[in-house]
N, C-alpha and C positions, 0 to 999 in steps of 0.2 A: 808831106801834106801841107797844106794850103793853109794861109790864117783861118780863112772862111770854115774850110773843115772842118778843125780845129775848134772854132766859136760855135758850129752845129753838133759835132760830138759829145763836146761839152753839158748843150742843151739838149741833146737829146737825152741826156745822163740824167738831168735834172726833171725831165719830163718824167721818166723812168720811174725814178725816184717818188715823183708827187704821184702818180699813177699808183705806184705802189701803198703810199701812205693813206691815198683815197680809196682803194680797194681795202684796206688794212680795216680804217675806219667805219665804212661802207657792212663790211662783215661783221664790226662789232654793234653796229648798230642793230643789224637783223638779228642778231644774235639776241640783244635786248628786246631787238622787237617779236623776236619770236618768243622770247620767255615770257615776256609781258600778255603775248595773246594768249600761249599757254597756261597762265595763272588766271589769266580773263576765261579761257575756255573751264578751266577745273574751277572755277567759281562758280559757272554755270549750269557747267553739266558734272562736276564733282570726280570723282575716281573713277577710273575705270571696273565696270561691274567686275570684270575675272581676267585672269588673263588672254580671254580670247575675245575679248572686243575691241574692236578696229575704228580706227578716225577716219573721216570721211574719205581719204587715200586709200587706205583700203589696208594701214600698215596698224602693227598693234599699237593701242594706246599706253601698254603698259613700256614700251621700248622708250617711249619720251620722259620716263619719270627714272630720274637717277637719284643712288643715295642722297644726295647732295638737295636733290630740288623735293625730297621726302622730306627732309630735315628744314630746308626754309619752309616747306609749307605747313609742319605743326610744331614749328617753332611757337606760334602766338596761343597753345593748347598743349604746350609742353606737358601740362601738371597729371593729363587729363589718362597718360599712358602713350607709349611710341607711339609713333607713325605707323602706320599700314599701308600699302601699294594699291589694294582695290579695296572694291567696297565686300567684297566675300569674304576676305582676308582679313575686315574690319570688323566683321557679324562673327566669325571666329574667335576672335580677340576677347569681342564684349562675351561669349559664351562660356568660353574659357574662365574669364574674369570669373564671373556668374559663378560656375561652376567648383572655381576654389573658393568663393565663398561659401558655397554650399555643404565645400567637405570640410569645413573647420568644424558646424554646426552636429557635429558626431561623438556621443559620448566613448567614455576608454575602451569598453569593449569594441569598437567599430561600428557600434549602431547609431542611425539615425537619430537628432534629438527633435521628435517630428515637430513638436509645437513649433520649436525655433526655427525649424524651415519648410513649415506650411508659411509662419509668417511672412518668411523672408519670399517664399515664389509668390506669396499672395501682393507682395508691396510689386514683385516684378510684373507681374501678369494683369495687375493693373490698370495699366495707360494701354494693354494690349488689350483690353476684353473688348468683343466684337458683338455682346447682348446684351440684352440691358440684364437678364437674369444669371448672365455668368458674371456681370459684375457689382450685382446686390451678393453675388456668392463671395467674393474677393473682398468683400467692404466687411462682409461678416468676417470673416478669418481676418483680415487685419484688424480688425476692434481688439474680438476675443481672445487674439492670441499675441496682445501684444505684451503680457504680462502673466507671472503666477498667479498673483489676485484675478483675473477678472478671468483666467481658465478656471479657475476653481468656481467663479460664480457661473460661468458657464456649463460646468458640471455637474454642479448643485440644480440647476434650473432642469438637465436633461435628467437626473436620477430621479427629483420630483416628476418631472411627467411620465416616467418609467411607471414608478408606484401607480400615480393617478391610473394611468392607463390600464394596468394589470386590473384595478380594482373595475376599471369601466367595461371591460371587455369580459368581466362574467360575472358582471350586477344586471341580475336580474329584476326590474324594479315595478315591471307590472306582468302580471302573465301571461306567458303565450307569445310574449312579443321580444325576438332576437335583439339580444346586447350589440355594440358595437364592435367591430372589428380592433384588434391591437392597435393597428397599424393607422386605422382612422383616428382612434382613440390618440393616440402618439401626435399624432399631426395638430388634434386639435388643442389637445393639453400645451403643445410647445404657442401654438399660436394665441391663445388665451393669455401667455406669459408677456410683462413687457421687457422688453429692450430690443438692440439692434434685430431685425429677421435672421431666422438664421433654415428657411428651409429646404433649400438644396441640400443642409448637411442634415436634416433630419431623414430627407429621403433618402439620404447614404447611410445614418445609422440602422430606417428601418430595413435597410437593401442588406446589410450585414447582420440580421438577428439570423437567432437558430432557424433551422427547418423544423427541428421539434419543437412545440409549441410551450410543451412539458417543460422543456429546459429552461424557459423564460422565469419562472420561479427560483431556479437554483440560487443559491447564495452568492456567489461570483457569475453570474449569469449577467448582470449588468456590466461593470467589470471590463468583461472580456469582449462586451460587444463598442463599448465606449471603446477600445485599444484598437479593435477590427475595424471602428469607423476613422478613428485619424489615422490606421495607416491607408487605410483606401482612401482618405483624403490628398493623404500626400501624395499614392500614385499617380491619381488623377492630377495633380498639378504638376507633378515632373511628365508626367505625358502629352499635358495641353503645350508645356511651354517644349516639347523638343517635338511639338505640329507644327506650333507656331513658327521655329524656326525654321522646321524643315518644308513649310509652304513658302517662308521668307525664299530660299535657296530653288525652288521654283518656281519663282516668279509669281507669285500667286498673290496679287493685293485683295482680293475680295474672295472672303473664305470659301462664299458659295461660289466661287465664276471655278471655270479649269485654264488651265496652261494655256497663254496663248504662242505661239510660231513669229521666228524672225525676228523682228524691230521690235514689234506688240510685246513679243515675252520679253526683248530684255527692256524695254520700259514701266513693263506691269513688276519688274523684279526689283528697279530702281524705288519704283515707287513703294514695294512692302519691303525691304531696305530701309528704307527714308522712315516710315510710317513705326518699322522697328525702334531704329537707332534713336528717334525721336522721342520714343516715347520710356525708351530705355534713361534719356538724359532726365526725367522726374525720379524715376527709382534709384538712380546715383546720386542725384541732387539731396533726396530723401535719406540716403545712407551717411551720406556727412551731415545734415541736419543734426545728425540724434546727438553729435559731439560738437555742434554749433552753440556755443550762448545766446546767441543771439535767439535762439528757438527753446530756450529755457523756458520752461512753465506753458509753450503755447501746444496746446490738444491738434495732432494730426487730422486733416478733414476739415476743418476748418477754415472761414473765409482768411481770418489773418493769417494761418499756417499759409496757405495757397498763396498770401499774397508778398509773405517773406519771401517763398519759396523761390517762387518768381525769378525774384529781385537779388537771388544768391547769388556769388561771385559763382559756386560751383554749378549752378545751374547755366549759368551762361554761358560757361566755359566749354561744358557739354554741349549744349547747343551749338556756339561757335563749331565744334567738332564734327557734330554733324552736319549743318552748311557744308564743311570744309568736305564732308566726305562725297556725301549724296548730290552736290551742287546744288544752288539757289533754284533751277528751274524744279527737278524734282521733289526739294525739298516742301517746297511749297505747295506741290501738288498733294505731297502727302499728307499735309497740315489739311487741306484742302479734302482730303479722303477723312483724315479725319473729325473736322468740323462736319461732313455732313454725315458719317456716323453717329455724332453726338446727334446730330438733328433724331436720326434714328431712331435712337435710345431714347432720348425725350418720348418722342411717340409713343415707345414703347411702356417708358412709363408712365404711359398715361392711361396706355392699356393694363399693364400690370395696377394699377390704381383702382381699375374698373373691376377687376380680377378679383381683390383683395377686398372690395367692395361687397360682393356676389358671394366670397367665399364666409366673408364678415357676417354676411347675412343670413348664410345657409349654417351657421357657426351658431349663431345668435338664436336662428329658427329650433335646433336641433340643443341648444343649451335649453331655451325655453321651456322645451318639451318636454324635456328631461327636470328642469325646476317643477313644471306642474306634476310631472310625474311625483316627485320629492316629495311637493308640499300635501299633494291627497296621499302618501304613504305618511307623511308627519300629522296629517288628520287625522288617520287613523290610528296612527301609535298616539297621540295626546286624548284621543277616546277612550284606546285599551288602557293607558295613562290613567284618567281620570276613573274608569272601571276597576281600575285593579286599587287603587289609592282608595274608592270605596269600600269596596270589596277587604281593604287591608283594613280601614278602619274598622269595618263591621267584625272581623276578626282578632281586631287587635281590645275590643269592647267584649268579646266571647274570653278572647284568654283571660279578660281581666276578673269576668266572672268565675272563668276555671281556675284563676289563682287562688280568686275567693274560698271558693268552695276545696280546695286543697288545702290554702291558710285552716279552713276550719274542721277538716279532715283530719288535718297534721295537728290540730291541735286536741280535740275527740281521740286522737290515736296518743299522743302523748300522758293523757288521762286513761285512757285506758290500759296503755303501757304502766302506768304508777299504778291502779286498778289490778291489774294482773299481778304487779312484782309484790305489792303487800297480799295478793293471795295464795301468789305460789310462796310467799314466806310461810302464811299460815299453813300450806296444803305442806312443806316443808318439815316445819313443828310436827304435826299431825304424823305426816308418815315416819317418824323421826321415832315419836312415842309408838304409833304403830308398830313397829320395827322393835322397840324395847319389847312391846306387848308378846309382840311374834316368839321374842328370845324367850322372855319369859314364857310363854305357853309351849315355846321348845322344849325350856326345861324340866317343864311342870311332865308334859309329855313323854319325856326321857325317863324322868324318876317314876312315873305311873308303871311304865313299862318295867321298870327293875323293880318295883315293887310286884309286879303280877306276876312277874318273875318267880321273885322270892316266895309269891305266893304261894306260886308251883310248885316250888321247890318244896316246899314246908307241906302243900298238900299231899308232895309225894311222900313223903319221909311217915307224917300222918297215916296213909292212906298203905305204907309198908308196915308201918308199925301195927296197925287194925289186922292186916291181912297176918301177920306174925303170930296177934293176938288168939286169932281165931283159930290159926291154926296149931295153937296150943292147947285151946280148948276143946278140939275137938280129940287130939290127941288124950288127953284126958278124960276123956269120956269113957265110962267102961262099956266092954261091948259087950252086948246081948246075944 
């Protein structure tokens, strides 16, 4: 071979070479550049909803996510719980969570300890309530039940209305004219009471009384209906929130719409997703609160609580996680779903305002009516009052005479009782000498008799001795 050759082979070796190095390089660049759009894409558009959703190729989205690029992406939300692949896998994760905490809150025998996990779905269901009256229900249960003290004044307040009621619904207080029903009577006794509203759950205690009417009286009759109404409290929230989830899992961002088909369901699924996970990040935020100092002394519901809240690392960090999951485009939209929910709810309570108004009124109308009724029943009992207090005086002025006249009966009888005893003394004496007289004239009687006797006796002896005589004489006699 030739020099020339030689110096071309050489160079082409070298070409080779760079060719390779720039293809080398070339590769790792795309490789950045693809990871970088990929991170740009899951910023945007977030995790893939399940494993069957496809990138705009038409290849799955979940084949682009390896251990590796799970782990850089909730590296900076470590604290928060693993990573997850999709967003299905992620609403799992948080249910699950949910869910062991749910089963700590179970006393030794395995039963539910309801108060502590009505509270606990009440703080979950929350940032989820989708009326404004399912979330004056939520606001009640987390007050009430966030303590023994203030269940027990919540107990106290419904056993009072229990009584009250029982006595309104068969006080008859003018005639002719039907008492109120239990059930109204219940409604209105709790509503007359102040503190937080609590009437969804009243409607749920009356929805669990007896069917017999009888029973309402029994001694444990209260009782057992108080125990019927929070456990169908608690049903009712373990079943709103496994709706909840399971319209999340259909795509369903708006409770009243249905499922929609294609692109639309899985954007309506990203967005009740988003609209979850999001609102899920307050009731997280709120569960590490309770062992925050920082939140020491400050009363839940409140602006400051709200505005700690906010401003918590843990709350942020949840957030951050949900960005990460749902994408910024979605997430947003769901914030966006939910700001004008809230708009909603405003409305609504302004309706419910109007409601509570109307119902104040008809409350107020029907209490009235009921005081007029009272006050011409207490007219006429301070009548019969004032009648009988006369009427008692005029009696109590008669005994006094009949005491009189007793005092001097009693005293008339006492003198005549001394009257009587010094003449049954004398009548005593008397019959006493009588009584000697009697002996003696016994005796006088006895000896008469044995004297008459001896009379007899002597007349007979006489009157043989004559007969003797005569018959001696005649004997005697000479005969002719």
């Amino acid at each position: 071979m030739s020099m020339l050759g030689k110096v071309l082979a050489v160079l082409n070796f070298f070409g080779v070479a760079a060719l390779l190095v720039l293809a080398i390089t070339a590769y790792g660049k795309r490789q950045a550049w693809a990871y970088s759009v990929l991170r740009h894409d899951i910023a945007l558009e977030g995790l893939p909803v399940d494993e069957k959703e496809l990138d705009h190729q038409g290849y799955p989205r979940i084949d682009q996510l390896s251990d590796e690029t799970i782990r850089d992406l909730f590296s900076q939300v470590s604290n928060t719980g693993p990573g997850t692949r999709t967003q299905v896998e992620e609403v799992a994760r948080a249910r699950k969570q949910f869910i062991d905490r749910l089963a700590t809150l179970t006393a030794q025998d395995g039963k539910p300890r309801v108060p502590e996990q009505s509270f606990l779905l009440a703080r979950v269901l929350l940032p989820l309530a989708d009326t404004y009256t399912e979330r004056e229900e939520l606001l009640a249960i987390r007050h009430y039940f966030a303590s023994d003290a203030v269940r027990a004044q919540l107990k106290g307040r419904y056993k009072s209305a229990y009584d009250e009621a029982l006595k309104r619904s068969e006080e008859i207080l003018v005639p002719g004219k039907q008492p109120v029903s239990f059930e109204e009577a219940m409604h209105m006794e709790m509503r007359a009471q102040r503190g937080e509203p609590s009437g969804v759950m009243t409607t749920r205690f009356v929805e669990v009384l007896p069917n017999d009417k009888g029973k309402l009286k029994e001694a444990n009759a209260f009782e057992a209906t108080w125990t019927a109404c929070l456990e169908a409290q608690l049903k009712s929230l373990n079943d709103r929130l496994e709706e909840k989830i399971g319209r999340v899992l259909l795509g369903v961002a708006d409770p009243d719409a249905r499922p929609s088909d294609g692109k639309n369901r899985e954007f309506d699924q990203k967005r009740a997703i988003a609209r979850l996970l999001f609102a899920l990040c307050l009731a997280g935020a709120e569960e590490k609160a309770d062992s925050d100092p920082a939140f020491k002394g400050v009363i839940p519901g409140t602006v400051d609580y709200g505005q700690r809240l906010a401003l918590s690392e843990a709350y942020k960090q949840s957030v951050r996680r949900c960005f990460l999951v749902c994408g910024l485009k979605v997430t947003l939209a769901a914030i966006g779903d939910e700001a004008e929910l809230v708009q909603k709810m405003t409305a609504e309570a302004r309706l419910a305002q109007d409601r509570d108004l109307s119902v104040f009124i008809a409350d107020n109308t029907v209490l009235i009516e009921d005081l007029r009724d009272r006050a011409e029943i207490l007219r006429l009992e301070i009548e019969r009052e004032a009648d009988s207090t006369n009427k008692l005086t005029a009696q109590q002025e008669l005994v006094k005479k009949r005491q009189k006249n007793v005092d001097d009966l009693q005293e008339e009888l006492e003198n005549s009782r001394a009257k009587t005893k010094a003449v049954g003394e004398k009548l005593r004496l008397s019959s006493e000498e009588v009584l000697a007289l009697r002996q003696k004239v016994r005796k006088a009687i006895a000896d008469t008799e044995a004297a008459e006797k001896k009379i007899r006796e002597l007349e007979g002896v006489i009157r043989a001795s004559e007969r003797r005589t005569e018959k001696s004489l005649v004997e005697k006699k000479p005969n002719r």
